[in-house]
N, C-alpha and C positions, 0 to 999 in steps of 0.2 A: 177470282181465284178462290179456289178451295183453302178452308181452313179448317183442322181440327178443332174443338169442344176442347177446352183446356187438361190439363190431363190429371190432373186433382179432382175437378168436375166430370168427365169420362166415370173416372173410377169410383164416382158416389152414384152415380146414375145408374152402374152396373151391381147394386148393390154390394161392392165391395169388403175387404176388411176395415178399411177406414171409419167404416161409419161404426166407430165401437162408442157405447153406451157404456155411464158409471154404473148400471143400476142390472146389470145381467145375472141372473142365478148365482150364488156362490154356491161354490165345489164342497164335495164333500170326501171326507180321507177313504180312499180303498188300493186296495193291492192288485187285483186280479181286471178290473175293468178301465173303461178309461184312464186315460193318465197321459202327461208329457213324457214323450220319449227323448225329443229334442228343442231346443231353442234356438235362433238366429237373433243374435243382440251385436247391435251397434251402435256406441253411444249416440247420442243426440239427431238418429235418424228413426224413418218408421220404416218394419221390414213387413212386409207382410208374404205368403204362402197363399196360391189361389189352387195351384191343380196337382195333382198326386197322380201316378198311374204305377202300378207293382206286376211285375214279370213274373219274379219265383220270389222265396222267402231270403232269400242273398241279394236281391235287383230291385231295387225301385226307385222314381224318380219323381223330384218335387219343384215346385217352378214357382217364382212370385215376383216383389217388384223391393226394391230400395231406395227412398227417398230421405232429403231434408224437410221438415215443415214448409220452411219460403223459400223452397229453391223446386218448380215445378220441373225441372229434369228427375227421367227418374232410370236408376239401372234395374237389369234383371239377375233374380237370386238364381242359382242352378243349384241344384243339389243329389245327390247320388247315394241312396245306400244298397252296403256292400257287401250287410251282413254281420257286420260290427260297429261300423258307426256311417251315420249320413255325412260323407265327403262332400268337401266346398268342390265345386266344380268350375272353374277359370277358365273365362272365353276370350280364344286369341284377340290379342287390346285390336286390330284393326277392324274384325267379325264384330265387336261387344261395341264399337263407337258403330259402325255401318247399322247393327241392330236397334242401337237406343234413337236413331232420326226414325225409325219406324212405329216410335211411341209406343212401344210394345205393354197398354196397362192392365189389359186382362191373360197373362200368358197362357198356353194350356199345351200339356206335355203328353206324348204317345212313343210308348216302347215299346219293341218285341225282343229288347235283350241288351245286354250291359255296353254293344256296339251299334244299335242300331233306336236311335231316338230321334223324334221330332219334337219341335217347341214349336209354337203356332202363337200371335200377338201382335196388336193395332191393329192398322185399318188397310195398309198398305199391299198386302196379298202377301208378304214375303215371311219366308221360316226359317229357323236354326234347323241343321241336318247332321248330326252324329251319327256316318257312314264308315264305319271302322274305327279307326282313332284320329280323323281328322273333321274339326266343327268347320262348316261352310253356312252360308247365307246364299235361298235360293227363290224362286216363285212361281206362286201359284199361276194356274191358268187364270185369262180371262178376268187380271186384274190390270190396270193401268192402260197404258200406253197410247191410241185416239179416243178409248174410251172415255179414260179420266175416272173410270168406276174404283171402286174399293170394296174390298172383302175383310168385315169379320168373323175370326172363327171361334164358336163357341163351344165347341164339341168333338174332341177327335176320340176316333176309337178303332187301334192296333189291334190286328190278326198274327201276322206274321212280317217279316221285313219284305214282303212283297205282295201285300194286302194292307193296305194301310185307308183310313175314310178320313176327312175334313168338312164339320157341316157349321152352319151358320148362316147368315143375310150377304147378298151382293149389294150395292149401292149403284147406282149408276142416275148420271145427269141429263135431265133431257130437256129444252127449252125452260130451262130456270124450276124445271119440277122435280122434285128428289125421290127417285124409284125405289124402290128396295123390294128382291127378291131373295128367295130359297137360292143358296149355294149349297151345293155338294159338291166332291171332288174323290176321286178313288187315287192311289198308288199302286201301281203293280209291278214294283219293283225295279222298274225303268223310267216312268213317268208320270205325271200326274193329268187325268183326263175328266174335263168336268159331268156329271151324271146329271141328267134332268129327272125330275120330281113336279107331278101333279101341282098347280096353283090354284091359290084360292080365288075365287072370284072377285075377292074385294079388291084385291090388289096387293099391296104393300105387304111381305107376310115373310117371316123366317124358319129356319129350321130353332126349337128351342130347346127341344129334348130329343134324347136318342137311347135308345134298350136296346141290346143286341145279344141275342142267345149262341148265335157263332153268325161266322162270317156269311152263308149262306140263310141268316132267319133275322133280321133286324127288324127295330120298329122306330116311326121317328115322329114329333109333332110338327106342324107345320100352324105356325099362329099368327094373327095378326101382329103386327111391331107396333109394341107399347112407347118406344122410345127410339131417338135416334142418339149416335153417338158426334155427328157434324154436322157443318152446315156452312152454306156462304158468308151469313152474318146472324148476329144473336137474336133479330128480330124472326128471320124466317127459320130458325130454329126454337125458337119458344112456339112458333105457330105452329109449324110441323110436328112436333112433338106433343102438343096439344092436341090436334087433328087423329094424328097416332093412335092416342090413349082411348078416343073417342071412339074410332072403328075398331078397336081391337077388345072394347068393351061389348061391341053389336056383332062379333063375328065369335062364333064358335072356333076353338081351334080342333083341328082334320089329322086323325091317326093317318100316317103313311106304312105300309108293310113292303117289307124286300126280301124277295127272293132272287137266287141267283137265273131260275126259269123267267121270272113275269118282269123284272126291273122293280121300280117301285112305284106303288100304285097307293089310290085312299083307300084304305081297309075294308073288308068286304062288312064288317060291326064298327058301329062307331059308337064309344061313350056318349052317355046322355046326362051335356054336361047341358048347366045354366046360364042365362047371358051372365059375363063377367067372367068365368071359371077361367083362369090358365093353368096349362101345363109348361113347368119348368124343369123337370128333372125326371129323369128314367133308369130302370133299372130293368133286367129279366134273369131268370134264371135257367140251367140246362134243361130242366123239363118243359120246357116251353109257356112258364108263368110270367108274365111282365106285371111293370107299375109301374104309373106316369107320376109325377108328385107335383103341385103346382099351390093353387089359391082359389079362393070360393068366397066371394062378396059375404057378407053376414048384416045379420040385423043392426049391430050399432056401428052402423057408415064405415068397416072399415073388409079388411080380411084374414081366415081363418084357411090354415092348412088343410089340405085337399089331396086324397089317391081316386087313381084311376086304375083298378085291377083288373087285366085279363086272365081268365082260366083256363084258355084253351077252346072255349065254346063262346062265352060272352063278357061284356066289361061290367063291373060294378064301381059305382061313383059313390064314396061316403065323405064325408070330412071327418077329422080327427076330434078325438074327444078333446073338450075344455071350452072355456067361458068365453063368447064372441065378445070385442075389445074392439075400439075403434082405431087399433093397431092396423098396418098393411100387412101380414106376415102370408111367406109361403113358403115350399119346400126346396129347398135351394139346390141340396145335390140327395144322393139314394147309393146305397151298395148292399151287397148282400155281406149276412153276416156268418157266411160257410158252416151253419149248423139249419138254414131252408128260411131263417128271421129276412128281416131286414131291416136296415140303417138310416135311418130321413133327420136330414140337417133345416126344420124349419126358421127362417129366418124374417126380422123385420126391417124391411129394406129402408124402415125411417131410422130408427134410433139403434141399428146391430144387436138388440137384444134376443136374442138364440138359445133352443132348447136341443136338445138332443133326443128323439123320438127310435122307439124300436118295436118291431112288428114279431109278436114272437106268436102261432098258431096265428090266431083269430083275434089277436089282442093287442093294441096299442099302446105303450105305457110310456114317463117320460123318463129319463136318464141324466142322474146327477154328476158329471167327470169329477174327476180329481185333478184340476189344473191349478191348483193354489188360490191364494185370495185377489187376483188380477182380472180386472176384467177380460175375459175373450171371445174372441169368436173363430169359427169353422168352414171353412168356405165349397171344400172337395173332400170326398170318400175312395177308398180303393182296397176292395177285398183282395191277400194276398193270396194268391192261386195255390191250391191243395193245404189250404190251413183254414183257420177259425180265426186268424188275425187280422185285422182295418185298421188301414191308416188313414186319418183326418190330418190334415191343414188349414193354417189357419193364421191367426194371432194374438199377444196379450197385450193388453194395453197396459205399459210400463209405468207411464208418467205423461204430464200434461200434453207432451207434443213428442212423444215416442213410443213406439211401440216393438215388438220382439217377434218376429217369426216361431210359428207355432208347429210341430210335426207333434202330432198323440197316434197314439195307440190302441187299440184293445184285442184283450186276447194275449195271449203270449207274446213276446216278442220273437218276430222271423228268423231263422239263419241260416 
């Protein structure tokens, strides 16, 4: 029988908000840049904030998890802002029990407008569907049923209410050996049909990051799996995930480009990345400039944050300035910052300690928020469309065994 990775454990693996460190940057006082716009406090639980997506400067929607320290059930936050304030969003009690048996611990949200959202989470294929004003619970292709396979998704990114994508790792079981492929999946409005994507030759490999300049010019990574999130039992999941780590240190990970003509293909340029390098995060802009953001092995045993830039013609590979540490640290999420910059949340997936990075011409510098004297951290980005303002998610570490849901800002605030 299949069993999930406990879901405390899931969500340290996925380097989550949980993993916050006492020892993170302190903020410093400003008006005009970063800053809390909102909190989610509930005493004596942790709330945390993973994915943010913004429609206009009235629309946006944020997604995360709420827990007890010893109580490994965990509910999902919904939240909505409206242009005045981010509304609690409340999932019909039969939809919010059906959703929380789908271990929903890495959520991730896509909208194309204040009626039409998906929430995406766990391992099970299934999503929340806000199709006017009623929330359903529905599923993906080509998960479950004689299969026994699972989909998680790590990655969604809304067009329109009839252009919708879902990417991530399939799972699937086969004589006691644990598969994992590239899932994608399109919405068009009626149904959801899964898209095939070039594989890597090693085997075992996911979608990790995704850039997408409009709905017709996407880009996506496709990388060896560093980690599994299940398994039958703890022993053949320490092995597998050991095994994992192994070949996805000896396999380069493969730019995929999509067009609405060719499907998607490996890129006709590929970055010339080094053994170790991953990519975890994407971004692109309307002129056709992307950037992968991930991790790059370094001299003292550990890892240093990493872009992957296309120009249009060719990719350039640098890592970011500062001093190699035998930290594990990479770029966790990327958005642009509506003035041509851009926004990198690198993060250290051992101890949550997180800087704020920003690309302004040709030049990396770091970024001090104003979130108070709390420890936090930032997990998602979302530039809000026709403005100069990004909203970050995230969390503060409150106290011993709680913490506060985190929504910031920069820039103006939306309305």
């Amino acid at each position: 029988m299949i069993k999930p990775v406990p879901r405390r454990a899931a969500i340290i693996l996925a380097g989550s908000a949980l993993a916050l460190a006492s020892n993170i940057l302190p903020a410093h006082a400003a008006t005009t840049g970063w800053r809390v716009a909102a909190k989610i406090a509930v005493r004596g639980s942790e709330t945390a904030l993973l994915s943010v997506a913004a429609v206009s400067p009235s629309d946006a929607w944020a997604t995360g998890f709420i827990g007890k320290p010893k109580n490994t059930s965990l509910g999902t936050v919904v939240r909505h802002w409206t242009g005045k304030t981010w509304r609690q969003v409340t999932l019909p009690s039969k939809i919010a029990t059906q959703w929380a048996k789908q271990e929903p611990v890495n959520p991730q949200v896509g909208a194309a407008s204040a009626r039409s959202v998906w929430v995406f989470g766990g391992i099970r294929g299934r999503y929340l569907r806000l199709d006017g004003s009623q929330w359903r619970l529905q599923q993906l292709p080509g998960v479950g049923g004689k299969s026994d396979a699972l989909v998680e998704i790590a990655t969604v990114k809304v067009f329109r209410s009839t252009d919708a994508w879902a990417f991530g790792q399939r799972i699937s079981f086969s004589s006691k050996q644990i598969l994992i492929r590239p899932y994608v999946a399109q919405y068009n409005g009626h149904k959801w049909s899964r898209v095939s994507v070039p594989g890597l030759a090693s085997g075992n490999a996911a979608i990790t990051a995704v850039a997408a300049v409009s709905s017709g010019d996407m880009w996506a990574v496709e990388s060896a799996r560093s980690h599994l999130i299940l398994s039958t039992s703890a022993a053949t999941y320490s092995a597998a995930r050991s095994s994992a780590a192994r070949s996805s240190a000896a396999v380069p990970a493969v730019v995929l480009h999509w067009t609405a003509s060719t499907g998607w293909q490996n890129a006709a340029e590929q970055p010339h990345l080094r053994a170790g390098d991953q990519l975890t995060s994407g971004v692109a802009e309307p002129g056709g400039q992307v950037w992968f953001g991930g991790s790059a092995r370094n001299t003292a045993n550990g890892t240093s944050p990493l872009t992957a830039e296309w120009d249009g013609t060719s990719w350039s590979v640098s890592d970011l300035p500062g001093t190699a540490t035998s930290a594990h640290v990479q770029i966790a999420a990327m958005a642009p910052d509506g003035t041509g910059g851009i926004w990198a949340l690198p993060e250290n997936v051992k101890t949550g300690k997180q800087r704020i990075w920003h690309l302004h011409g040709a030049t990396w510098s770091q970024v001090r928020p104003t979130f108070g004297n709390h420890p936090w951290v930032l997990g998602a980005l979302a530039l809000v469309p026709r403005t100069h303002s990004v909203w970050g998610v995230g969390a503060l570490l409150t106290g011993k065994s709680s913490a506060d849901g985190l929504i910031a800002i920069d820039g103006p605030l939306p309305r």
